[in-house]
C-alpha positions as a Python dict, from the first residue, in 0.01 Angstrom:
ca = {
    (1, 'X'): (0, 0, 0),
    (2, 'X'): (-170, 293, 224),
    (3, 'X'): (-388, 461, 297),
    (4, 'X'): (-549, 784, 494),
    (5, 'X'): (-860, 698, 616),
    (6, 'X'): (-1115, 1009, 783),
    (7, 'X'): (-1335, 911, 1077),
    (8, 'X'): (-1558, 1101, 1231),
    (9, 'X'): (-1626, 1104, 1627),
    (10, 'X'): (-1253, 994, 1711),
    (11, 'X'): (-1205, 1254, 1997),
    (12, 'X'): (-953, 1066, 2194),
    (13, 'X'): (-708, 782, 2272),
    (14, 'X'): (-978, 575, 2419),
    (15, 'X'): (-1149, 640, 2073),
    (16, 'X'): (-855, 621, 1891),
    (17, 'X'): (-744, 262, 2026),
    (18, 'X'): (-1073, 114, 1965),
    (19, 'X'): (-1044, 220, 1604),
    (20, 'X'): (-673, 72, 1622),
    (21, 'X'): (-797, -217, 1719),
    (22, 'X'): (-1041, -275, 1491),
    (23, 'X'): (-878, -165, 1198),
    (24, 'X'): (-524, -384, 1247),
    (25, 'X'): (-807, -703, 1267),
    (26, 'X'): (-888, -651, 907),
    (27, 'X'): (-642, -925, 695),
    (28, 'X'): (-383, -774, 545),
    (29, 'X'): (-357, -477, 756),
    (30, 'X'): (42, -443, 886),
    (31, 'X'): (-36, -76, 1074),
    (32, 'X'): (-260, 185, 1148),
    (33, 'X'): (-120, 488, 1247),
    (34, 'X'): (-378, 710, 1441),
    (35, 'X'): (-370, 1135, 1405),
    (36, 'X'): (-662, 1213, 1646),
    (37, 'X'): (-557, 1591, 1585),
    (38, 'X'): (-685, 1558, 1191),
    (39, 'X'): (-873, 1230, 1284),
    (40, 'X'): (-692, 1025, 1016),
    (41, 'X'): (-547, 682, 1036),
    (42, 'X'): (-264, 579, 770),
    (43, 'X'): (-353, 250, 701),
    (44, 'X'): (-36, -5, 564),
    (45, 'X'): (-176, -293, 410),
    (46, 'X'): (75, -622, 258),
    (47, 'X'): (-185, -727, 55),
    (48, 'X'): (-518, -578, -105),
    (49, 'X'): (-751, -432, 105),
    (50, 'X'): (-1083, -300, -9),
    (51, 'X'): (-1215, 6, 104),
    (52, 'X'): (-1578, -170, 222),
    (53, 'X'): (-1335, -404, 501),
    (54, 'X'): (-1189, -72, 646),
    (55, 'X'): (-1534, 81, 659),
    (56, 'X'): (-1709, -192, 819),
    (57, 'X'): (-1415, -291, 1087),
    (58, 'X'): (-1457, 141, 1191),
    (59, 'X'): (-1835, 74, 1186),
    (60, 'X'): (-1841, -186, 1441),
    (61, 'X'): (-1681, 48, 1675),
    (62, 'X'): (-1975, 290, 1590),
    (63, 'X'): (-1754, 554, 1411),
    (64, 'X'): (-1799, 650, 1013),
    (65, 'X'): (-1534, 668, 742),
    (66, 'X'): (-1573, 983, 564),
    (67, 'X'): (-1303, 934, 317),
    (68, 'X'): (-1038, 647, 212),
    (69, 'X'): (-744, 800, 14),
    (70, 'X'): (-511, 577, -119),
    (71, 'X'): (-153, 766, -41),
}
């Protein structure tokens, strides 16, 4: 499964690992591909991932989701 995920306040690599990071912690997360241009990650998952897990692993890294598409 994926999906695009919108953060706000990603404004660089340094941003955009931390988000990374936090994101391929969540279980069941196999990638997260980072845009920082469109500030997007494409999020594969091998299992079901709820939208809340995403949210809260970008969260702790004291960004905000602004949208979860599933693609």
């Amino acid at each position: 499964m994926k999906k695009k995920v919108v953060v706000v306040g990603m404004k660089c690599e340094n941003c955009a690992k931390h988000i990374k990071e936090a994101i391929s912690n969540v279980e069941g997360v196999t990638s997260a591909d980072i845009n920082i241009s469109n500030k997007s990650v494409i999020v594969e998952t091998n299992t079901e991932v709820s939208d809340e897990a995403i949210k809260l692993a970008v969260n702790s890294e004291k960004y905000k989701v602004v949208e979860i598409e599933t693609i």
